[in-house]
Structures are given as C-alpha cells and as structure tokens.
C-alpha positions, 0 to 999 in steps of 0.5 A: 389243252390239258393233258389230263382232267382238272381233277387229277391236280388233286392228287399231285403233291406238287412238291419236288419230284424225287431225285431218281425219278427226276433223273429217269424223266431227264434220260427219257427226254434226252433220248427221244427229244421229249417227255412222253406224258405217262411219265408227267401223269405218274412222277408225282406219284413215286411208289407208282412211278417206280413200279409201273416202269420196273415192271414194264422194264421186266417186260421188255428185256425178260428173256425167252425168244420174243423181240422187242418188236414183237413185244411192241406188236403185243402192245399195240394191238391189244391196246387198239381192242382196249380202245386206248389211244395213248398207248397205240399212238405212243408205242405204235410210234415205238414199234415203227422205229423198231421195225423200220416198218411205217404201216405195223402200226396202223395195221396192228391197230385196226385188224391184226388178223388181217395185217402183213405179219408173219403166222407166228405173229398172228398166233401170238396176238391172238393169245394176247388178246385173249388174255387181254379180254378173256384171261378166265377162258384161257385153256390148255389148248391155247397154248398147243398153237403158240408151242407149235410156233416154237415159244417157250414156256417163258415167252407164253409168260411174258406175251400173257405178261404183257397183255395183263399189264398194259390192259392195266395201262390202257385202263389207267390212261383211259381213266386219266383221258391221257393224250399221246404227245404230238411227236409220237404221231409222226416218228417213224413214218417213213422208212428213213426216219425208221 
C-alpha cells in the first residue's frame, strides 16, 4: 500500500538525498529500528526537511519547566482533535515510551479531560487545544489557570509553540494521507517494553 497518493511522486526530485539529511534519516532508523514515514515524505524536499525537524527540535529541547512527556502529551491530544492519525499513532508511540505508561495514549487520544493525568496536565491541554482550534480567541484570562499551575511564561510559549506547529503537521499529513508505520503501533504496549 502507498504511503502517500500517486501524485506526491511529482514533487519528489528523485535525485540523491542530500548528504545531511541522508545522515539524519541513518540516526533516526539506528535508533528506532525503522524510518518513521514523515521523514521519507519530506527528504526530498531538503529546505523543508531541514526546517520542520530544526523546528520541531526547538520545541522539544527549549527550556522552561515542560517535559518531553508533557510535551509528547500537547501533541497527541491536540492531533487526536485535528483528526490526524500519523501523528497520534506515531507520537502516541512516543509518549508510551517516555512515560513508561501503556494507556496515556489512548487516553489522550479520545477525551483528554477524562484521562488519568494530572490537574496540571489537564489545564495544560486544554490551552493547547485552544490554541490549536481557536488561537484568535485566546485571552488574557487563559493564561491565569496555567501561572496558577506554576508555568512560566516560556512554557505557555512553547505549549502554544507546540500546538501551532503540529496543527501545521497534522494538516501536512493529512494532505499527504500519510500512514503511521506499522511498528509504532506496537511499541511501548506493555510496561516492560516502556
């Protein structure tokens, strides 16, 4: 089964990958056994390529007081609402791992209000959410819950950060119809694999 429609072969140069992005691809698939498919959809766009992941590496190791859980938790739960599956498959795999928790996921994934997370986590999401459906709404009085929760100015950053640019990937996948790969579905599924 293609991992993206016919037409996206049009816009591939089908020349040789370049030699960084080439190398980033080989780390990627030596540590998690596989290419994940958003990096075969964007390697032959280099300029794109390099942008998205500089950008979704900012994210993820800016400072404040947000973990990569957390953050992981930001992405699956506001790609669930965008309804794109690539990214709560694929990054749910990611947040099992880092959570050494089987069920975030799935919880996250269909009501985060409702999942075993903590107050804090909750007032977190539902600013992501917001900014992910609703960001020209977004007041004054929406950062009061999240101050009150002890984040920082740079952490309201970055959970807005976060949801803006995977509301972006999740329009990107869906666009591109990209499948998550098989493997992510099954890592970290039991505690001792987490």
């Amino acid at each position: 089964m293609s991992k993206v429609p016919y037409w996206f072969d049009s816009l591939s140069s089908h020349g040789a990958t370049p030699e960084d992005i080439q190398s980033t691809i080989e780390t990627v698939k030596e540590k998690s056994g596989f290419i994940p498919n958003i990096f075969t959809l964007l390697k032959d766009r280099p300029e794109e390529f390099r942008a998205f992941f500089a950008y979704h590496d900012a994210l993820m190791n800016a400072d404040g007081t947000l973990s990569k859980t957390e953050k992981e938790m930001i992405i699956v739960s506001t790609s669930a609402a965008n309804d794109c599956i690539y990214c709560v498959i694929a990054h749910g795999a990611i947040l099992r791992v880092r959570s050494k928790n089987p069920t975030i996921s799935d919880q996250l994934a269909v009501d985060f209000e409702m999942a075993d997370i903590s107050e804090r986590e909750r007032v977190m999401l539902r600013f992501a959410h917001k900014v992910s459906s609703h960001a020209k709404d977004i007041s004054e009085e929406d950062f009061e819950p999240l101050r009150d929760h002890g984040f920082t100015d740079e952490d309201i950053w970055t959970i807005g950060s976060l949801a803006a640019f995977f509301a972006l990937s999740n329009r990107l996948a869906g666009m591109s119809r990209l499948k998550p790969n098989r493997e992510f579905y099954t890592l970290g599924r039991s505690i001792k694999d987490s």
